[in-house]
C-alpha positions as CSV (number, residue, x, y, z in Angstrom):
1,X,0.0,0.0,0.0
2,X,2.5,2.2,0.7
3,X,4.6,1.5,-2.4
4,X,1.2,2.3,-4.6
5,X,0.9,6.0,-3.3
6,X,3.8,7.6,-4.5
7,X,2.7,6.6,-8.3
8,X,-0.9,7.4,-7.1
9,X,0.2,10.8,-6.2
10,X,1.8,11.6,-9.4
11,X,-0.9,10.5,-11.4
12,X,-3.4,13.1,-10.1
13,X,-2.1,16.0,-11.5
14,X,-3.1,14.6,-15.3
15,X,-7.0,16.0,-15.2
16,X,-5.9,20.0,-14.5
17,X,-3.1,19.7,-17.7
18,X,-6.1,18.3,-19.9
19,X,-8.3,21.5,-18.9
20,X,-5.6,24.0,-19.2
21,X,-5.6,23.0,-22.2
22,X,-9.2,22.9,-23.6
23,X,-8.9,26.3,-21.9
24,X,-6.2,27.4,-24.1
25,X,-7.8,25.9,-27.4
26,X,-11.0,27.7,-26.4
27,X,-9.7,30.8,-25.6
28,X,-7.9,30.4,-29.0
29,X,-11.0,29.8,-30.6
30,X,-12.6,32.9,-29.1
31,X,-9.5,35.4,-30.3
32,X,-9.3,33.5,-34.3
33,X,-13.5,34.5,-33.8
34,X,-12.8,37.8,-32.9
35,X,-10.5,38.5,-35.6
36,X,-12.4,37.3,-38.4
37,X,-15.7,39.0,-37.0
38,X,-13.2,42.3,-37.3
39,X,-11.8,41.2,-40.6
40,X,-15.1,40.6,-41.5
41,X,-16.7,43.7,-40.7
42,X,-14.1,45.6,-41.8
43,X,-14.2,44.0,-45.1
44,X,-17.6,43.5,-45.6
45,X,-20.1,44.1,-43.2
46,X,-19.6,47.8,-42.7
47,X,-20.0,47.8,-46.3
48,X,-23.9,46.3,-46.0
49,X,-27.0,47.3,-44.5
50,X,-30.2,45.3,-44.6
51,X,-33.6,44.9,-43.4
52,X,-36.7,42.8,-43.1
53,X,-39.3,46.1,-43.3
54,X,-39.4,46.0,-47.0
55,X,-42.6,44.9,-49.6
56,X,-43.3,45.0,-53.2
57,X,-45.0,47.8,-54.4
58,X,-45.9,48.3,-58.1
59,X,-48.6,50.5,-59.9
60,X,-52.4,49.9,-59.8
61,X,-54.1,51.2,-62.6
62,X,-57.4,52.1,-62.2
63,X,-59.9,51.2,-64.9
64,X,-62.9,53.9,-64.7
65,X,-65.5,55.0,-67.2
66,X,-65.5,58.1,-69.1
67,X,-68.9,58.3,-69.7
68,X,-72.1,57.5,-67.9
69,X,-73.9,54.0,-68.9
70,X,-74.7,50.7,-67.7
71,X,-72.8,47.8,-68.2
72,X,-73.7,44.9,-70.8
73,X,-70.4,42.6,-71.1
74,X,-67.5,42.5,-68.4
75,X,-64.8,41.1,-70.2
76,X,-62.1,40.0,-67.8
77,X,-62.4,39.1,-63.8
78,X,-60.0,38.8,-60.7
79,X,-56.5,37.2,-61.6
80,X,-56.8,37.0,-65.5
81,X,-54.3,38.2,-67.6
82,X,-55.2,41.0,-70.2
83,X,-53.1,43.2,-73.0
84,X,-53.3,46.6,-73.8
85,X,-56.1,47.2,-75.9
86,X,-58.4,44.1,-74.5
87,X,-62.1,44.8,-73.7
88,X,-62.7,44.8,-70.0
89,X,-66.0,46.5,-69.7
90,X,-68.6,47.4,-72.5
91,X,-71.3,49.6,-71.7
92,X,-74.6,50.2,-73.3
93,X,-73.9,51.8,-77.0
94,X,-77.6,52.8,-78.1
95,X,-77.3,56.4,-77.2
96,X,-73.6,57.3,-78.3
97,X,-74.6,55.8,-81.7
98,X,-77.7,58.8,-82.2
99,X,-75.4,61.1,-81.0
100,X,-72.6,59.9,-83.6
101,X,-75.4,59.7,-86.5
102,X,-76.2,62.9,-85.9
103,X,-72.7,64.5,-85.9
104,X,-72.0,62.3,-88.9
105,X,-74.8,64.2,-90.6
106,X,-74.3,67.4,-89.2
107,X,-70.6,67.7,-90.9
108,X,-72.0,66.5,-93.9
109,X,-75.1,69.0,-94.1
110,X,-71.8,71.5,-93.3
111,X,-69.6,71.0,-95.9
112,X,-72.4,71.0,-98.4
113,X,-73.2,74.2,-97.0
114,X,-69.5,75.4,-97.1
115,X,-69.4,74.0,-100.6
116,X,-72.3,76.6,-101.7
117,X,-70.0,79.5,-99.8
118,X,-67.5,78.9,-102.5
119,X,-70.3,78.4,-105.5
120,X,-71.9,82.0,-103.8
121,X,-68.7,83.5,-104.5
122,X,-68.3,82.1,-107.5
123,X,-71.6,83.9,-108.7
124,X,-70.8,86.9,-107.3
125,X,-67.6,87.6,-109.2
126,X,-69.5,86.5,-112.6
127,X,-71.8,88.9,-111.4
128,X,-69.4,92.0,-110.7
129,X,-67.5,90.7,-114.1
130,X,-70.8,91.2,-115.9
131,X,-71.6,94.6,-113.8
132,X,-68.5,95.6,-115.3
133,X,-68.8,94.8,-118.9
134,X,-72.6,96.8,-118.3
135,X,-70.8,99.7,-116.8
136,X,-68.0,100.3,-119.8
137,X,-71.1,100.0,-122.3
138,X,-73.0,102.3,-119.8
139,X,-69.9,105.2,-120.0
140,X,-69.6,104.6,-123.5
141,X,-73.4,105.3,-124.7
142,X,-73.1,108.3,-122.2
143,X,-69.9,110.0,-123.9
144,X,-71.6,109.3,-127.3
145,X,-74.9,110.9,-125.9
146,X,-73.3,113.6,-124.1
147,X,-71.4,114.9,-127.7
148,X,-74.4,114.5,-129.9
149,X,-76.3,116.8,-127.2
150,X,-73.7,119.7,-127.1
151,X,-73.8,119.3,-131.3
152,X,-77.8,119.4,-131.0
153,X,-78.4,116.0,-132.6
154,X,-80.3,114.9,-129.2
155,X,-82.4,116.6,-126.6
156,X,-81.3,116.8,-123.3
157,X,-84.5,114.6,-121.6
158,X,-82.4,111.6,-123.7
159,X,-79.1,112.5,-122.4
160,X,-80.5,112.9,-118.6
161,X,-81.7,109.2,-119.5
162,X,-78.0,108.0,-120.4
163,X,-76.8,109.8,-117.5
164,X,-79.3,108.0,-115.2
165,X,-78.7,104.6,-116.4
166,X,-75.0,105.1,-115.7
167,X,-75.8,105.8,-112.2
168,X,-78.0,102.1,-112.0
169,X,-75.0,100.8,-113.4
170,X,-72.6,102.2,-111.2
171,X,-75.2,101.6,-108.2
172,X,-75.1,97.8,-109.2
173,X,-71.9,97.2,-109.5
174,X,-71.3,99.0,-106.0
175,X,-73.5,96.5,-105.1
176,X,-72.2,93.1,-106.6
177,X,-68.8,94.2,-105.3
178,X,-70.4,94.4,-101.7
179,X,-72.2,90.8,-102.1
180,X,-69.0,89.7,-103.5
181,X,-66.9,90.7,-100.5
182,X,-69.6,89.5,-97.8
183,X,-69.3,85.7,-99.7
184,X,-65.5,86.4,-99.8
185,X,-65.0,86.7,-96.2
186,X,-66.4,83.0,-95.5
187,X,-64.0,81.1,-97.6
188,X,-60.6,83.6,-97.4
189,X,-57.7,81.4,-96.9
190,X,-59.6,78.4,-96.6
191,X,-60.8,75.4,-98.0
192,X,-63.7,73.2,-97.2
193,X,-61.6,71.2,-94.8
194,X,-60.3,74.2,-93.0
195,X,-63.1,76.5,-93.2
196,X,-64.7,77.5,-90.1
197,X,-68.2,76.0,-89.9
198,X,-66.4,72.1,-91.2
199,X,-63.5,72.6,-88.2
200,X,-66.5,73.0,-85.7
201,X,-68.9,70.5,-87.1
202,X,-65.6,67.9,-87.6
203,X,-65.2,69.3,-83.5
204,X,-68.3,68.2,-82.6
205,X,-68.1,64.6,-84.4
206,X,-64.6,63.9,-82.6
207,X,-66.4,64.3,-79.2
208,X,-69.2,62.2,-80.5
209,X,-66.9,59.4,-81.8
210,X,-65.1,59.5,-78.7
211,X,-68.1,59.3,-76.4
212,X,-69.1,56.1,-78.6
213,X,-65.9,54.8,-78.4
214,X,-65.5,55.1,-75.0
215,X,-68.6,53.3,-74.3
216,X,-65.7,50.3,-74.6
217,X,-63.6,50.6,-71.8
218,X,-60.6,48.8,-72.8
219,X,-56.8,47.9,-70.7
220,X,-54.6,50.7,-71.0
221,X,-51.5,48.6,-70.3
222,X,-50.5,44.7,-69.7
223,X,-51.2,43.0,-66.7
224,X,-53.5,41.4,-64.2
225,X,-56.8,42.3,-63.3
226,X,-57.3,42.9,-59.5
227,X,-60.1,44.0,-57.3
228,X,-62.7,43.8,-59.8
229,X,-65.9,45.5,-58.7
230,X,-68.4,46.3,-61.7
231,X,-71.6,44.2,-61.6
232,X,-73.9,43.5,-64.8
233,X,-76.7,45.7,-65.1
234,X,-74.9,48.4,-63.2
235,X,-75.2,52.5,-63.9
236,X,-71.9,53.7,-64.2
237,X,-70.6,57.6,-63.8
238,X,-67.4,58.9,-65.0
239,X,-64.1,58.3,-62.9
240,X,-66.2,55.8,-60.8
241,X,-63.6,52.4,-60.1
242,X,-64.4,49.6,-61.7
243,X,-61.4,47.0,-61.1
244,X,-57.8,47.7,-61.5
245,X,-54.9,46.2,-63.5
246,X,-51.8,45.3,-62.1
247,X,-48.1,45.2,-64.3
248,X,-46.4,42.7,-62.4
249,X,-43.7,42.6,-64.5
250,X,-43.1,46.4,-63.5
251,X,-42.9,45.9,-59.8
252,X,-40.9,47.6,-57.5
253,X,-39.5,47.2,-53.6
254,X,-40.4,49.5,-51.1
255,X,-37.2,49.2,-48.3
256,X,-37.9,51.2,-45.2
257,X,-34.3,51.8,-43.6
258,X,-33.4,53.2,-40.3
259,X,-31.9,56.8,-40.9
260,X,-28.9,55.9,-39.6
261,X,-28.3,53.1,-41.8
262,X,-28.5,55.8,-45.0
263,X,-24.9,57.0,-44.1
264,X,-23.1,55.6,-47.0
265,X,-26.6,54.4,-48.8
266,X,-25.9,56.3,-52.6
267,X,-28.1,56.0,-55.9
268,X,-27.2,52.8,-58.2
269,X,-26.2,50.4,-55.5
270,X,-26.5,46.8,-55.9
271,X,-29.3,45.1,-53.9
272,X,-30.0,41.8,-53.3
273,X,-33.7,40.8,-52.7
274,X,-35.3,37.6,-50.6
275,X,-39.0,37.1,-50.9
276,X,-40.2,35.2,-48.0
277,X,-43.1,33.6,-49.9
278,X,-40.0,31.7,-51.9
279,X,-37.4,31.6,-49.1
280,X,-33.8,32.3,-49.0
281,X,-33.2,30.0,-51.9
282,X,-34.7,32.6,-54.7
283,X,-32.8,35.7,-54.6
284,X,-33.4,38.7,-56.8
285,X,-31.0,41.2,-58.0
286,X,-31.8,45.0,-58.2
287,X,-30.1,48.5,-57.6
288,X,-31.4,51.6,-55.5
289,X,-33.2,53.4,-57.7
290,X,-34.4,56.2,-54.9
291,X,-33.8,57.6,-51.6
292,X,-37.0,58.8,-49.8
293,X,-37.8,62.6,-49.7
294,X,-39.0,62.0,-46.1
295,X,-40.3,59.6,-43.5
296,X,-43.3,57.9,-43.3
297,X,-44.2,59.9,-40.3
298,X,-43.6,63.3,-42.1
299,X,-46.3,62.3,-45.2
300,X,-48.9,60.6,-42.7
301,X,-52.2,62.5,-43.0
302,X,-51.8,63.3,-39.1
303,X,-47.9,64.2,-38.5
304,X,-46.6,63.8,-35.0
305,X,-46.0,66.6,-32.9
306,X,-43.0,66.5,-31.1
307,X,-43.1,69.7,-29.4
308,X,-44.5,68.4,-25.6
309,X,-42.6,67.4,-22.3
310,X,-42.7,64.0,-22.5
311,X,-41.0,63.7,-26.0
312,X,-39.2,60.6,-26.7
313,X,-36.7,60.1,-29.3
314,X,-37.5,57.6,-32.1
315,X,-35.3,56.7,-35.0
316,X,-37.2,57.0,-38.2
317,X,-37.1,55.5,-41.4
318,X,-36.6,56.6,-44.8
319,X,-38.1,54.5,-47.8
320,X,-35.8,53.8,-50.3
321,X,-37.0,52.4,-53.5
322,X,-35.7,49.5,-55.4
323,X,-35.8,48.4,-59.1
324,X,-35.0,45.2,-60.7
325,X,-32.5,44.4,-62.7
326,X,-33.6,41.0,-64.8
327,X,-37.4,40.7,-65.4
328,X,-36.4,37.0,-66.1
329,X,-36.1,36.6,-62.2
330,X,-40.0,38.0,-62.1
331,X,-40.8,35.7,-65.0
332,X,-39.5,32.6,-63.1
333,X,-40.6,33.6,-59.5
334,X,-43.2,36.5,-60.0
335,X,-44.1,38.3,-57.0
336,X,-47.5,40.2,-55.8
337,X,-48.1,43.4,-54.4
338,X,-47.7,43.5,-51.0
339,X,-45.4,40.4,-50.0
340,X,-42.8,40.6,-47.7
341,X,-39.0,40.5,-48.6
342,X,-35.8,41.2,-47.3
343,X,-33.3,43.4,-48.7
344,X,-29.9,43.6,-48.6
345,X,-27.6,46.6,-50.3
346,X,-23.9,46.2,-51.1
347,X,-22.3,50.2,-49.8
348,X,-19.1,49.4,-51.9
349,X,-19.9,51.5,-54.3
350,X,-19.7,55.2,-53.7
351,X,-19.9,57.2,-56.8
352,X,-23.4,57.7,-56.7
353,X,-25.5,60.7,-55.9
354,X,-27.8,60.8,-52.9
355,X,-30.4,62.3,-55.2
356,X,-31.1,62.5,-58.5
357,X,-29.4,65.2,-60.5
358,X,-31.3,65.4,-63.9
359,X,-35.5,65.4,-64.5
360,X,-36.6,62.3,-66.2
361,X,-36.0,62.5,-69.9
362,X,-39.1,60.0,-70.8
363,X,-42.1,59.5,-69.3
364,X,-42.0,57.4,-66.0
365,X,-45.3,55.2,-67.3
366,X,-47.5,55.7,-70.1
367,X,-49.9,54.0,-72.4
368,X,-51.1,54.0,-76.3
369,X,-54.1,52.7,-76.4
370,X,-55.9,55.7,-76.6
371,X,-53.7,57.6,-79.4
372,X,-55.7,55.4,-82.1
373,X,-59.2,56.8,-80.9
374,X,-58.6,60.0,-82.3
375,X,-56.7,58.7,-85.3
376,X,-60.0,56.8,-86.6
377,X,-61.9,59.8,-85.7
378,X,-59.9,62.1,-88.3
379,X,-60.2,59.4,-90.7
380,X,-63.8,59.4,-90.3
381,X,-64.0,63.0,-91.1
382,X,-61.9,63.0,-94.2
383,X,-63.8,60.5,-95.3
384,X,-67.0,62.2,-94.8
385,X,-65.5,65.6,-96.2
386,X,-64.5,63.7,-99.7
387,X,-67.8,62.0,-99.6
388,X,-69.4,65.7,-99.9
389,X,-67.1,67.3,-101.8
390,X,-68.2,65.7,-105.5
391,X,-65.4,67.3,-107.1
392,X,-65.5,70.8,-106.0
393,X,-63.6,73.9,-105.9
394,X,-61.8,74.0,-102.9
395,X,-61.5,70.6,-101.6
């Protein structure tokens, strides 16, 4: 027994090396952390800002009626994809047809009207031509008259009778010139087209081919059809809301950043996008396209009023706007208004602005549809202007 304890008593010492040592490997552990949590800040993450208070956002255009009527053919509900230029809503048609026959007719009467302007003229300088030829005769038989009566040869009764017909001569004349001039005045500078009366009677048909037109109510751009409202049978009024298209594939992110997060935040800056409806594993890439004028707070309809004596200091956040970069990632993965993402921008680079420094050179979202309304309505009234003409002077 007392051979066994020295060996026993050099044995025990074994446990406390083993835990210096795990101390030592842990405390190495903690120090490599440290460093690459510094190397990696310094590197990268002071170079990032995120956050989770960010969702898509994209325009909703509103379909509404331009005209009153009620509705006889909805042509598109909720989720449906439509094109510019598709029917969504047709309303009744019976009473923008009269009112288009009757404009129809009403430019036609016109330009026949017009048309006799130019014939009235016409007249009236045959008219003052012949006044004229009357006139020289007129003079003429009144010189011959007037030296046969100094030589005696006629009495003066018959040369008061020359004289007086040169006066009716000269009177009518005077007064074909006057009639000539009043017809004149209608068609100076003009032809039938651009003459007066035609410009407002073509005025009035535009307005009525529109109103007809516009009994259609058509997509003005591409996209889904949302909040759909309109009912069959149902009296519409101008500008009421009758469902709403939505351009998904001209979305945008909304990212709501702390203020003190926008230190280094510039235009152009790559960001990268998580959706949480598709998880970390579908990642979008986009770019800030703008930093918020102002904080929520600032545009709410009741600001806050910080002037009291129990204020309490609140960081605020500024909305910064991103676009992005590859429809083809909306395409594959598209995303709704109002979803939830996560949004990540890369600080690296700095060359950007922190506001815009030129106006937009384009416009920021616009539509065709409507251009060709009033193209088919100008072809309407040529048409109707040549159908009237027949040939005449000044067409």
């Amino acid at each position: 027994m007392s051979a066994q304890t020295p060996d026993t008593a050099a044995a025990a010492p074994a446990p406390k090396n083993r835990r210096g040592a795990m101390l030592r490997i842990l405390l190495l552990v903690v120090v490599l952390v440290a460093i690459a949590c510094t190397v990696w800040y310094f590197l990268v993450g002071r170079w990032s800002e995120s956050t989770d208070d960010a969702y898509v956002d994209g325009n909703l255009v509103q379909i509404t009626p331009q005209t009153t009527g009620t509705v006889v053919s909805i042509g598109a509900d909720n989720g449906d994809l439509v094109h510019a230029g598709d029917m969504l809503v047709k309303l009744d048609p019976s009473d923008a047809d009269i009112a288009l026959a009757q404009a129809k007719a009403e430019l036609a009467g016109t330009v026949r009207k017009v048309r006799g302007y130019y014939s009235t003229v016409n007249g009236a300088k045959a008219m003052v031509a012949a006044q004229k030829v009357a006139l020289g005769r007129a003079q003429a038989d009144f010189k011959r008259r007037r030296e046969l009566a100094e030589s005696g040869a006629i009495s003066r009764e018959e040369l008061a009778h020359a004289r007086d017909e040169l006066a009716a001569v000269q009177a009518a004349l005077s007064n074909s010139q006057q009639q000539l001039q009043t017809s004149q005045v209608l068609i100076d500078d003009t032809v039938v087209a651009s003459q007066p009366d035609v410009q407002a009677a073509a005025a009035r048909l535009r307005s009525a081919y529109l109103a007809d037109v516009r009994d259609t109510i058509v997509a003005p751009v591409t996209g889904y059809v949302a909040q759909r409202s309109v009912q069959l049978g149902q009296r519409v009024q101008p500008g009421a809301a009758l469902m709403a298209v939505v351009p998904l594939h001209q979305v945008w992110v909304n990212a709501n950043f702390k203020e003190t997060q926008l230190n280094h935040m510039r235009l152009g800056q790559p960001v990268e996008l998580r959706s949480d409806i598709y998880g970390s594993a579908v990642r979008y890439h986009g770019h800030v396209e703008s930093l918020g004028i102002g904080t929520g707070s600032a545009f709410s309809l009741l600001p806050a009023q910080n002037a009291t004596g129990n204020w309490i200091k609140i960081v605020q956040r500024i909305p910064v706007r991103v676009y992005f970069d590859d429809p083809r990632e909306l395409d594959r993965y598209p995303l709704r208004i109002g979803l939830s993402m996560d949004a990540e921008v890369n600080l690296h680079q700095q060359g950007g602005a922190l506001l815009p420094t030129e106006a937009p050179s384009a416009p920021v979202f616009a539509t065709k549809v409507y251009q060709q309304q009033l193209a088919h309505a100008d072809q309407l009234i040529q048409d109707i202007i040549h159908a009237n003409m027949a040939g005449q002077v000044g067409h």
